[in-house]
PDB file with SEQRES, HELIX, SHEET and CRYST1 records, atoms N, CA, C and O in Angstrom:
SEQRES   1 A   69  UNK UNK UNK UNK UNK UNK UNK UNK UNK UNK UNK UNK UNK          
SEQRES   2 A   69  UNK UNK UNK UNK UNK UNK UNK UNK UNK UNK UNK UNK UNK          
SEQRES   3 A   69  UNK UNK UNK UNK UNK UNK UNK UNK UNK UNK UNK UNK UNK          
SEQRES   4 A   69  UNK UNK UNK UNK UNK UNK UNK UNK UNK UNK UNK UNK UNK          
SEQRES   5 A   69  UNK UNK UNK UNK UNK UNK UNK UNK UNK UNK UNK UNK UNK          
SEQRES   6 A   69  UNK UNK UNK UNK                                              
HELIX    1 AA1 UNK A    6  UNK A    8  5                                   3    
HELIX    2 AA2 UNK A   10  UNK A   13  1                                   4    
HELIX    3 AA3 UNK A   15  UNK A   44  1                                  30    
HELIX    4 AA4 UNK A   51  UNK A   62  1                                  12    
CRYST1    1.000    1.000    1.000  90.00  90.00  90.00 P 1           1          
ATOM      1  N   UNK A   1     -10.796 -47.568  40.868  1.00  0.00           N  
ATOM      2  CA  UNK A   1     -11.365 -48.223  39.717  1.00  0.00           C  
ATOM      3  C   UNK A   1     -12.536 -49.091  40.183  1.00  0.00           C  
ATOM      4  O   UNK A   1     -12.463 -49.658  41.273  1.00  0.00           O  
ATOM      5  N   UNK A   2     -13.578 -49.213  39.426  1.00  0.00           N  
ATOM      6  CA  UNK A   2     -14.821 -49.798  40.112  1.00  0.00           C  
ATOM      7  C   UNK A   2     -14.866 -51.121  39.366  1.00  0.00           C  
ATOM      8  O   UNK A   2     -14.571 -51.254  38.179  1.00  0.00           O  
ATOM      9  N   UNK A   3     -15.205 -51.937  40.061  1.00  0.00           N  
ATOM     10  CA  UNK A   3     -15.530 -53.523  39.750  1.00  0.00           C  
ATOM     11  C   UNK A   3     -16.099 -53.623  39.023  1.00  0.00           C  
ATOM     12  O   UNK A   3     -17.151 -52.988  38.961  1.00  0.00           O  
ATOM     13  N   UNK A   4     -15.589 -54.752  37.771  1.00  0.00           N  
ATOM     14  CA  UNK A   4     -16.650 -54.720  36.359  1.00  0.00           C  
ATOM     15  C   UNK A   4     -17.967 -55.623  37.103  1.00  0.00           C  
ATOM     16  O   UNK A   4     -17.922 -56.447  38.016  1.00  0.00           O  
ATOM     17  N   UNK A   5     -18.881 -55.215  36.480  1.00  0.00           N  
ATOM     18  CA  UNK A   5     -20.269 -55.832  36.868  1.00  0.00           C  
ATOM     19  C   UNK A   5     -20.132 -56.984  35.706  1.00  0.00           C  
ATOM     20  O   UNK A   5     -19.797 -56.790  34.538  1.00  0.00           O  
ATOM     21  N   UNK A   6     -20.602 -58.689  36.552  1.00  0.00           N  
ATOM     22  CA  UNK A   6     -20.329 -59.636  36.328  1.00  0.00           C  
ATOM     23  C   UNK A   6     -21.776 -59.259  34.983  1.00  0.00           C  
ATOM     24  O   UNK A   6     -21.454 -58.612  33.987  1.00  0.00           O  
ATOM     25  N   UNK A   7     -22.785 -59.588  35.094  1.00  0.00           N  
ATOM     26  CA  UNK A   7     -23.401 -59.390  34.000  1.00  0.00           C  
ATOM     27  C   UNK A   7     -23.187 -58.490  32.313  1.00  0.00           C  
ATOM     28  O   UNK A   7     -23.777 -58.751  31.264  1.00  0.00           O  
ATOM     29  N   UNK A   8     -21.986 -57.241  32.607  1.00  0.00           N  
ATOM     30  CA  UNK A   8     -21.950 -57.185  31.489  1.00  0.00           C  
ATOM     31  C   UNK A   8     -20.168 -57.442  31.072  1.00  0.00           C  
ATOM     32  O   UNK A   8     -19.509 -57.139  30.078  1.00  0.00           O  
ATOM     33  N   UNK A   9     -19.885 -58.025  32.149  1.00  0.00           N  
ATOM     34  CA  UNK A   9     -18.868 -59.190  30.937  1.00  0.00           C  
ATOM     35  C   UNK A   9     -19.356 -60.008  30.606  1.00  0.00           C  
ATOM     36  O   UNK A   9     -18.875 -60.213  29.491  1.00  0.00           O  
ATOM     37  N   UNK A  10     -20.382 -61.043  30.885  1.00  0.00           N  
ATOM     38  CA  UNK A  10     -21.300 -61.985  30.397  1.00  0.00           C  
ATOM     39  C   UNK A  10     -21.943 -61.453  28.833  1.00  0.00           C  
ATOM     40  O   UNK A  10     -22.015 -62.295  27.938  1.00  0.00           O  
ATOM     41  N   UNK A  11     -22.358 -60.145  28.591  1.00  0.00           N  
ATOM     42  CA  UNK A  11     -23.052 -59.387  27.853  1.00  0.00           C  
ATOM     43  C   UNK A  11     -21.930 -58.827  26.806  1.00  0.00           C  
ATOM     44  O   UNK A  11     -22.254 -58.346  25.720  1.00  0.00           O  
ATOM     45  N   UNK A  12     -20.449 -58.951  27.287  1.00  0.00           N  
ATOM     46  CA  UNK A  12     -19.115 -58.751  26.461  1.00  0.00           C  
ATOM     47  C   UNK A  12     -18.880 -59.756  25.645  1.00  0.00           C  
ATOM     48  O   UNK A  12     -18.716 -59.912  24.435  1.00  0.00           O  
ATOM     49  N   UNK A  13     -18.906 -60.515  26.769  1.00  0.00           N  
ATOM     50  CA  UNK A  13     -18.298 -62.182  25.991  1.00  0.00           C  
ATOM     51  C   UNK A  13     -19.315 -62.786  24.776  1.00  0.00           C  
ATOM     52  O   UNK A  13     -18.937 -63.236  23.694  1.00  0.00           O  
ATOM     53  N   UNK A  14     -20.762 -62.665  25.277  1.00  0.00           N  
ATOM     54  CA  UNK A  14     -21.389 -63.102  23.872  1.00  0.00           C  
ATOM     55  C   UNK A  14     -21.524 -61.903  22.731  1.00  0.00           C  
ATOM     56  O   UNK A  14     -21.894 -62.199  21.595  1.00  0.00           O  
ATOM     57  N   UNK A  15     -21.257 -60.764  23.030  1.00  0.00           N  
ATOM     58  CA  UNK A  15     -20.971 -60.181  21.797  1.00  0.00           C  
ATOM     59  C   UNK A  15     -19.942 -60.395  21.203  1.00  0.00           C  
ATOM     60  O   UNK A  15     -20.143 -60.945  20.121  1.00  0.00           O  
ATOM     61  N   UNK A  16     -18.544 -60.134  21.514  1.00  0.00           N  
ATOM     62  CA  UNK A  16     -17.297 -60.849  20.906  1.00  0.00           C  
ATOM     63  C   UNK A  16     -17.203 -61.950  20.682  1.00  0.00           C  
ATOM     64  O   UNK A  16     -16.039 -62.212  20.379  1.00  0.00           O  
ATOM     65  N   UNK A  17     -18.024 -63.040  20.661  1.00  0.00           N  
ATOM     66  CA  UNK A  17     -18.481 -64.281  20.156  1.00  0.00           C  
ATOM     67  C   UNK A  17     -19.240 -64.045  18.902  1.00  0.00           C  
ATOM     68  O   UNK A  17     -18.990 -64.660  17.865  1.00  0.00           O  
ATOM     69  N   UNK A  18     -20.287 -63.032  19.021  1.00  0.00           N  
ATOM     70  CA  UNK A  18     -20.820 -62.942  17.721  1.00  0.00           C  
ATOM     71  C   UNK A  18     -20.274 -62.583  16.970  1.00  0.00           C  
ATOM     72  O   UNK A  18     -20.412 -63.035  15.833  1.00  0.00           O  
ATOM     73  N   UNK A  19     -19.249 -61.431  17.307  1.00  0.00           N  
ATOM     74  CA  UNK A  19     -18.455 -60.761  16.346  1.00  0.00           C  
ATOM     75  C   UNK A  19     -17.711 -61.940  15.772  1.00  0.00           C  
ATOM     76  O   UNK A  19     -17.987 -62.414  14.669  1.00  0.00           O  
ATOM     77  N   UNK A  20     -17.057 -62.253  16.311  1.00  0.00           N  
ATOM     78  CA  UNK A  20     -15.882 -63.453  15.847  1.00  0.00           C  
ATOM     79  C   UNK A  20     -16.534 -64.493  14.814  1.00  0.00           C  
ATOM     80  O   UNK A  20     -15.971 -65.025  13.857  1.00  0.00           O  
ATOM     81  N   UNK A  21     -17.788 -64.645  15.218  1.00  0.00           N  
ATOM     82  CA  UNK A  21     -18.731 -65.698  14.173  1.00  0.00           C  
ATOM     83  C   UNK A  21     -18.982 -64.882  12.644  1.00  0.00           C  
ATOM     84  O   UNK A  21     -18.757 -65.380  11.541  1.00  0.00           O  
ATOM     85  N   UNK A  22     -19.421 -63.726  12.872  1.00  0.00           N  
ATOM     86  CA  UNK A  22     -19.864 -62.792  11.528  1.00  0.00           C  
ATOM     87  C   UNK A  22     -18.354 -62.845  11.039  1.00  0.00           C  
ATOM     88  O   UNK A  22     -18.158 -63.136   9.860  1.00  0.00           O  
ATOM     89  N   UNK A  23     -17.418 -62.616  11.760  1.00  0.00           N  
ATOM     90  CA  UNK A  23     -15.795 -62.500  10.708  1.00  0.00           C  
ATOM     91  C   UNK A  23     -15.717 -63.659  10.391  1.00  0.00           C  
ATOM     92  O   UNK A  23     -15.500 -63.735   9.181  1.00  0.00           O  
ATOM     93  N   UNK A  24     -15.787 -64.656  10.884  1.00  0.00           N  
ATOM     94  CA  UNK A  24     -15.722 -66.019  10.174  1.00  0.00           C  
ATOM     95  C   UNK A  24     -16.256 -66.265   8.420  1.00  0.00           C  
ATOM     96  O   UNK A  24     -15.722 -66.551   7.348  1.00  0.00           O  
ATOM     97  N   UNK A  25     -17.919 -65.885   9.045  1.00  0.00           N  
ATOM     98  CA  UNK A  25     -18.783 -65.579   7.375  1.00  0.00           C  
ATOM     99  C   UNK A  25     -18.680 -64.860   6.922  1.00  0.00           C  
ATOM    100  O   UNK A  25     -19.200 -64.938   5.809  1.00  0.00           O  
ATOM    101  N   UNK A  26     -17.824 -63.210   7.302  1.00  0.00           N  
ATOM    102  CA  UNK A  26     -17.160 -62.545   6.391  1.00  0.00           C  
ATOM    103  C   UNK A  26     -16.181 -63.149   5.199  1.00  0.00           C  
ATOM    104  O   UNK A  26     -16.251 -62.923   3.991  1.00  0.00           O  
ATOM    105  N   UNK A  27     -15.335 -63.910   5.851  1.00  0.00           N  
ATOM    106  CA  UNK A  27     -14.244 -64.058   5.693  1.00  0.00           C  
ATOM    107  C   UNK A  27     -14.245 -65.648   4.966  1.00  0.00           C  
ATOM    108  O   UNK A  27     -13.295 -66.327   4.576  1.00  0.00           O  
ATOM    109  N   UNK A  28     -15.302 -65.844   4.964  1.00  0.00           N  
ATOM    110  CA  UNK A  28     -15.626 -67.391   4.192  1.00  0.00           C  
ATOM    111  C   UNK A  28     -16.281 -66.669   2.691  1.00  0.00           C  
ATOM    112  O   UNK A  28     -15.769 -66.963   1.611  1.00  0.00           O  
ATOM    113  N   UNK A  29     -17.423 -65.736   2.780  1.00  0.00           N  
ATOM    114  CA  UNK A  29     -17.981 -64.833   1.816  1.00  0.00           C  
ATOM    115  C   UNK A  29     -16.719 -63.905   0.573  1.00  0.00           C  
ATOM    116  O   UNK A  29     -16.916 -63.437  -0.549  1.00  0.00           O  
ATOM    117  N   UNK A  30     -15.729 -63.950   1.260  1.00  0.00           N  
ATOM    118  CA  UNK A  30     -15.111 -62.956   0.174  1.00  0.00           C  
ATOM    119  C   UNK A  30     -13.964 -63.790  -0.213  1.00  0.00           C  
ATOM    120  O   UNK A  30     -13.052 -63.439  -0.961  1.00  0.00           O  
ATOM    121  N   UNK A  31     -14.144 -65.324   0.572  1.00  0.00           N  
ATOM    122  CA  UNK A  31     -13.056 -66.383  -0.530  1.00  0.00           C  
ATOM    123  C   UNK A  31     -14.028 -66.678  -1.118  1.00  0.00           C  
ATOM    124  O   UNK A  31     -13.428 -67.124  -2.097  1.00  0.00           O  
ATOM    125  N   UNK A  32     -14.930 -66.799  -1.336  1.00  0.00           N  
ATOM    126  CA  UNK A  32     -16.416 -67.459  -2.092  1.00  0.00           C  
ATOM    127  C   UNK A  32     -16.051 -66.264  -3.159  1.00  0.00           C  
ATOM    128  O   UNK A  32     -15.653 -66.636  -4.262  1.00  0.00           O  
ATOM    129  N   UNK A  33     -16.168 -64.735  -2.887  1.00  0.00           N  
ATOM    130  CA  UNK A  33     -16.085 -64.252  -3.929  1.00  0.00           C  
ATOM    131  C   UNK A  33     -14.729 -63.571  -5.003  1.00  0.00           C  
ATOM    132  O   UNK A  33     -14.722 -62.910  -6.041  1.00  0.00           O  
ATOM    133  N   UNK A  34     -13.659 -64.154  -4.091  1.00  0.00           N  
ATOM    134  CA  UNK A  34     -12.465 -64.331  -4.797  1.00  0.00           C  
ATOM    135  C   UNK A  34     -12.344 -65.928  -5.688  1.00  0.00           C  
ATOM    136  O   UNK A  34     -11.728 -65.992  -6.752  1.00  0.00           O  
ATOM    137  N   UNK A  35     -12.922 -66.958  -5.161  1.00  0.00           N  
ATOM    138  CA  UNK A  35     -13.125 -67.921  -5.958  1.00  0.00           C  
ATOM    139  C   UNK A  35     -13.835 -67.716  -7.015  1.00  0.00           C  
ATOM    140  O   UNK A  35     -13.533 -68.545  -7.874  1.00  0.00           O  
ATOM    141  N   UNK A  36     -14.756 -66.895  -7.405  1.00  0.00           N  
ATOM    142  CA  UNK A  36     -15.444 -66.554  -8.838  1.00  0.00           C  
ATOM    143  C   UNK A  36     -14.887 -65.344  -9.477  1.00  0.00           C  
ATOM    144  O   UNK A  36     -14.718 -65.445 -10.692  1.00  0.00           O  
ATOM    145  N   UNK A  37     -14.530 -64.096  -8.864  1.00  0.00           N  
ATOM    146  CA  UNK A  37     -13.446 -63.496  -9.752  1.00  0.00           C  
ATOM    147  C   UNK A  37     -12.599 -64.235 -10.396  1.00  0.00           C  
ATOM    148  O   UNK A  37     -12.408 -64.050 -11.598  1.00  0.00           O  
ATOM    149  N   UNK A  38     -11.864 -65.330  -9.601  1.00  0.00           N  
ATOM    150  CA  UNK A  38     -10.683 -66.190 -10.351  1.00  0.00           C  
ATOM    151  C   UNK A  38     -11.266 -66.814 -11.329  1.00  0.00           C  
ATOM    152  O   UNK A  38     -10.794 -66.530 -12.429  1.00  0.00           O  
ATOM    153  N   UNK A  39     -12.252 -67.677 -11.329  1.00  0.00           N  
ATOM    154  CA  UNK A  39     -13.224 -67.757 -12.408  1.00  0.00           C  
ATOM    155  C   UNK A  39     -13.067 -66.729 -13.705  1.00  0.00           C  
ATOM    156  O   UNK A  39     -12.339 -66.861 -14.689  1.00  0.00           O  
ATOM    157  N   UNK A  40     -13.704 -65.996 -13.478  1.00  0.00           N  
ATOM    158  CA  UNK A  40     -14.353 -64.667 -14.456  1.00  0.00           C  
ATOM    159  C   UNK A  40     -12.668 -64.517 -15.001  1.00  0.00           C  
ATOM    160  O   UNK A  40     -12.432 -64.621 -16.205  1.00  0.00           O  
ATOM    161  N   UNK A  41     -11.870 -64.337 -14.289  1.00  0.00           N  
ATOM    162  CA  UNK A  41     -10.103 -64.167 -14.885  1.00  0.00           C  
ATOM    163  C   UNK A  41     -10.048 -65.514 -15.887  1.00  0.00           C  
ATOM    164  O   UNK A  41      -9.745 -65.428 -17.077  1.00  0.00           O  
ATOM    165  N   UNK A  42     -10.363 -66.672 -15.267  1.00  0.00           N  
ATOM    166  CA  UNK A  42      -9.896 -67.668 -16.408  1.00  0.00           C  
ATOM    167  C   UNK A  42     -10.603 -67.733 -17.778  1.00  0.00           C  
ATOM    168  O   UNK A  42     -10.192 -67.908 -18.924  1.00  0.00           O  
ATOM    169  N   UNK A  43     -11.936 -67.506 -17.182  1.00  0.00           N  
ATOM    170  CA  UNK A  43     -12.776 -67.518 -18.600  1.00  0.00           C  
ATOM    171  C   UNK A  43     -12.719 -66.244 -19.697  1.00  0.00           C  
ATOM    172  O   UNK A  43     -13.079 -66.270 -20.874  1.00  0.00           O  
ATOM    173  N   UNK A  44     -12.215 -65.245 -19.021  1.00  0.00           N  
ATOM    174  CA  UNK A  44     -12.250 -64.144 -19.796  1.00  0.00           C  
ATOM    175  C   UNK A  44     -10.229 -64.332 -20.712  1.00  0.00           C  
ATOM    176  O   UNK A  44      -9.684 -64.035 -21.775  1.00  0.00           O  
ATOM    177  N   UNK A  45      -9.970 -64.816 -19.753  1.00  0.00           N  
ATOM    178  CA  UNK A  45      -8.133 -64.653 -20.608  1.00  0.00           C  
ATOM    179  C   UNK A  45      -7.755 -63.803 -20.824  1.00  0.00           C  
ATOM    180  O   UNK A  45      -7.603 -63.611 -22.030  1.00  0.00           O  
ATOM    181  N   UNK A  46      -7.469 -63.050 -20.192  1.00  0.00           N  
ATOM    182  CA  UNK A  46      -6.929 -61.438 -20.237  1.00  0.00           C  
ATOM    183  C   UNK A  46      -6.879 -60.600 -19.372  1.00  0.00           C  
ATOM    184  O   UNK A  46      -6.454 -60.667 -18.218  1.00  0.00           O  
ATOM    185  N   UNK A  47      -7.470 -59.521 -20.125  1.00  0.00           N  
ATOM    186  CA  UNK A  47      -7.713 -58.176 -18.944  1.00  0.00           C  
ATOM    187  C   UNK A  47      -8.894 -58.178 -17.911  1.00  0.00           C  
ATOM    188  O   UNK A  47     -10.051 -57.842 -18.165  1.00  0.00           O  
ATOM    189  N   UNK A  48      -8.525 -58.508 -16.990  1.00  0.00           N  
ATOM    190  CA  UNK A  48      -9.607 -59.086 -16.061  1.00  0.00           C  
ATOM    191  C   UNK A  48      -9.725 -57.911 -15.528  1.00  0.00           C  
ATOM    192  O   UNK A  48     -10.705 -57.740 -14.803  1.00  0.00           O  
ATOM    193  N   UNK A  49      -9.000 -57.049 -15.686  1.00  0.00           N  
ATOM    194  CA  UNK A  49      -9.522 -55.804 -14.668  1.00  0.00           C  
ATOM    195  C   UNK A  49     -10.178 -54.506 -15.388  1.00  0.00           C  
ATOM    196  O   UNK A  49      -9.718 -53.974 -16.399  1.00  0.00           O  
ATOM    197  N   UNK A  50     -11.246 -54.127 -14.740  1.00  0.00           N  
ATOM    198  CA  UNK A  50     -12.399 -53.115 -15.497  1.00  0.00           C  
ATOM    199  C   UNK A  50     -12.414 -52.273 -14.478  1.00  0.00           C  
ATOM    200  O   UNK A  50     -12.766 -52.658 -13.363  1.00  0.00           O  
ATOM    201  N   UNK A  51     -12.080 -51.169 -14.689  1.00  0.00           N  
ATOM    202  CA  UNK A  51     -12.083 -50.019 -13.683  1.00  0.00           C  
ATOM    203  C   UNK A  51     -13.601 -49.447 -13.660  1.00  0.00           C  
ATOM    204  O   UNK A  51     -14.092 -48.865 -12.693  1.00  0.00           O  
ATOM    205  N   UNK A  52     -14.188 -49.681 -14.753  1.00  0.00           N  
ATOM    206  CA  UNK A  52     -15.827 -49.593 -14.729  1.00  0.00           C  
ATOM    207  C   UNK A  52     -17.021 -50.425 -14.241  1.00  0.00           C  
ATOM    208  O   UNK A  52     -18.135 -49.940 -14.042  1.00  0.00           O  
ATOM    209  N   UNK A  53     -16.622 -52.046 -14.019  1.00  0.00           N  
ATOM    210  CA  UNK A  53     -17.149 -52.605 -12.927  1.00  0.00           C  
ATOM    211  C   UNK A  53     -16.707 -52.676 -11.320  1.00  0.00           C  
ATOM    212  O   UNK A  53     -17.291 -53.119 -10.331  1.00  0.00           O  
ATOM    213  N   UNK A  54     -15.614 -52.140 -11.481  1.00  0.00           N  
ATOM    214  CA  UNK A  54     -15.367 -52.211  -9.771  1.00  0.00           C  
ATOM    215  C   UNK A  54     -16.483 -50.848  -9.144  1.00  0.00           C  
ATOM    216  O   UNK A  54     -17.381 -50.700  -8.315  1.00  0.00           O  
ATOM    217  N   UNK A  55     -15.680 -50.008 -10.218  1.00  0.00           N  
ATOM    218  CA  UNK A  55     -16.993 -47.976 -10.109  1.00  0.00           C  
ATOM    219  C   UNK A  55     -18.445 -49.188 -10.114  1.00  0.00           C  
ATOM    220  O   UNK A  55     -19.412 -49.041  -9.366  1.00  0.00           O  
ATOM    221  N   UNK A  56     -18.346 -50.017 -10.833  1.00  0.00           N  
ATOM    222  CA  UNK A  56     -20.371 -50.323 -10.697  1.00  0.00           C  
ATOM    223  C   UNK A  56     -20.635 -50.974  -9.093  1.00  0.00           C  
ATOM    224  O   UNK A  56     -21.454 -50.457  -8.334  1.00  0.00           O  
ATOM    225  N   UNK A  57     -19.991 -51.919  -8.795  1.00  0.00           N  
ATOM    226  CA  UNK A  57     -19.795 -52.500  -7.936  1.00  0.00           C  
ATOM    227  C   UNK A  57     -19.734 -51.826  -5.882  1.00  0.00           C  
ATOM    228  O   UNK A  57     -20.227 -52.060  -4.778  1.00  0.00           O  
ATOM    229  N   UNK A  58     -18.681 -50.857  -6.637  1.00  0.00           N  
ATOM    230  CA  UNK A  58     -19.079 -49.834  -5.162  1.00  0.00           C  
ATOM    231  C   UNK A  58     -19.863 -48.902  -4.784  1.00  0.00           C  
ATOM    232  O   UNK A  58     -20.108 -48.554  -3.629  1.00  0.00           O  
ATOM    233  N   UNK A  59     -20.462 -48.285  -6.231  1.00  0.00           N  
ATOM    234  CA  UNK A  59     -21.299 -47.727  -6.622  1.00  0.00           C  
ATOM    235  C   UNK A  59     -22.535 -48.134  -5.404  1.00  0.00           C  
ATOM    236  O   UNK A  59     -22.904 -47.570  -4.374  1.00  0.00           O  
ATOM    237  N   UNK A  60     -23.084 -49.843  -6.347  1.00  0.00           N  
ATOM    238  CA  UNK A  60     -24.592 -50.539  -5.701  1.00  0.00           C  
ATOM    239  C   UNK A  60     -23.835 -51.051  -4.635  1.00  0.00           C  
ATOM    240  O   UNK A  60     -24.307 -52.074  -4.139  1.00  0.00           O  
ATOM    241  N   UNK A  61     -22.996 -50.711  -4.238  1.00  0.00           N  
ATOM    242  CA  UNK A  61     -22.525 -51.425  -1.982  1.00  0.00           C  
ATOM    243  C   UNK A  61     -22.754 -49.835  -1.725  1.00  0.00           C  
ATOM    244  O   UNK A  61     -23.610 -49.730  -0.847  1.00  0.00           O  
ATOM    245  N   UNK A  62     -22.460 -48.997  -2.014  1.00  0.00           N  
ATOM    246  CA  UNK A  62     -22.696 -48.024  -1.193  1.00  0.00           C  
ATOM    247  C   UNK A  62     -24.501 -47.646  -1.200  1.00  0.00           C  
ATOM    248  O   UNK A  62     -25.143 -47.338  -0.196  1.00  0.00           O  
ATOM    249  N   UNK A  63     -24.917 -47.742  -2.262  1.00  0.00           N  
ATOM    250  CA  UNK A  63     -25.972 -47.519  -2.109  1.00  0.00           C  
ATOM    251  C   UNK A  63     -27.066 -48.131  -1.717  1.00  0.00           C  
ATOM    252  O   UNK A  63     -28.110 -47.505  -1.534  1.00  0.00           O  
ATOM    253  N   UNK A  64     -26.927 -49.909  -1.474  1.00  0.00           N  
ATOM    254  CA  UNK A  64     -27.035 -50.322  -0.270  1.00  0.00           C  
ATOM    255  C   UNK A  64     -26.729 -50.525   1.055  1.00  0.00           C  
ATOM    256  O   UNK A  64     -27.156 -51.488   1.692  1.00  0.00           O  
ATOM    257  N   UNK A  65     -26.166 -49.854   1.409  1.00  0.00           N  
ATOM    258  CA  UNK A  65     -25.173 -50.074   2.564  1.00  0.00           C  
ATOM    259  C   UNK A  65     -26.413 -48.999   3.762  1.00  0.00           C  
ATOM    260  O   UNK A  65     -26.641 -47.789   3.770  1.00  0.00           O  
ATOM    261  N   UNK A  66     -26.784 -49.765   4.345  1.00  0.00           N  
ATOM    262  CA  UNK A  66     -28.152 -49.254   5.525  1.00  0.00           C  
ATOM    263  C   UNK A  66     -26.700 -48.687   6.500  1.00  0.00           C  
ATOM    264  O   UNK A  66     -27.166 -48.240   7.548  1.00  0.00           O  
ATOM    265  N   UNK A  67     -25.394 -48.578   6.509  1.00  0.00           N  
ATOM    266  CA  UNK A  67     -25.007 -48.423   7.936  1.00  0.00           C  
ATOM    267  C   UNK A  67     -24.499 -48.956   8.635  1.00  0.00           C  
ATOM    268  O   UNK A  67     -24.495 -50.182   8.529  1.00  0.00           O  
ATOM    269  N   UNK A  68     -23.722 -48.247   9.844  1.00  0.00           N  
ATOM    270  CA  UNK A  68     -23.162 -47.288  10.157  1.00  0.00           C  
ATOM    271  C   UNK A  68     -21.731 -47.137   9.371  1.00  0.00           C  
ATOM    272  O   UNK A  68     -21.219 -46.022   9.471  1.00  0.00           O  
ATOM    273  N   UNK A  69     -21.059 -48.064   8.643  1.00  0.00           N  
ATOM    274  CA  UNK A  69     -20.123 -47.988   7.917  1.00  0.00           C  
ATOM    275  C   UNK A  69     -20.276 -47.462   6.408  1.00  0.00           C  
ATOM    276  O   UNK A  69     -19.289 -47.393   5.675  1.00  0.00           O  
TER     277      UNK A  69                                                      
END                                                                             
């Protein structure tokens, strides 16, 4: 087995740092947007669920979505 080269665990570690930072603002972003669905549920009083805005919704993410996912 060959010796990891010290430079790209250096080059590991700050990527899995970044990663860990973007899941953070992932993960701050979709209580932000579960906090306004809950919203939109209180103000609407009812049937909060529309099977025709979620279809709109993934619709314009996919069709922005530049990639690779």
């Amino acid at each position: 087995m060959m010796a990891s080269d010290p430079s790209s665990n250096d080059e590991l570690l700050k990527l899995r740092d970044a990663i860990d930072a973007i899941d953070t603002q992932v993960l701050q972003l979709i209580s932000e947007r579960a906090r306004h669905a809950h919203r939109i549920g209180e103000i609407k009083h009812g049937n909060i669920y529309r099977p025709e805005r979620e279809a709109q919704v993934l619709r314009r993410l996919a069709d922005d979505n530049p990639g690779p996912l």
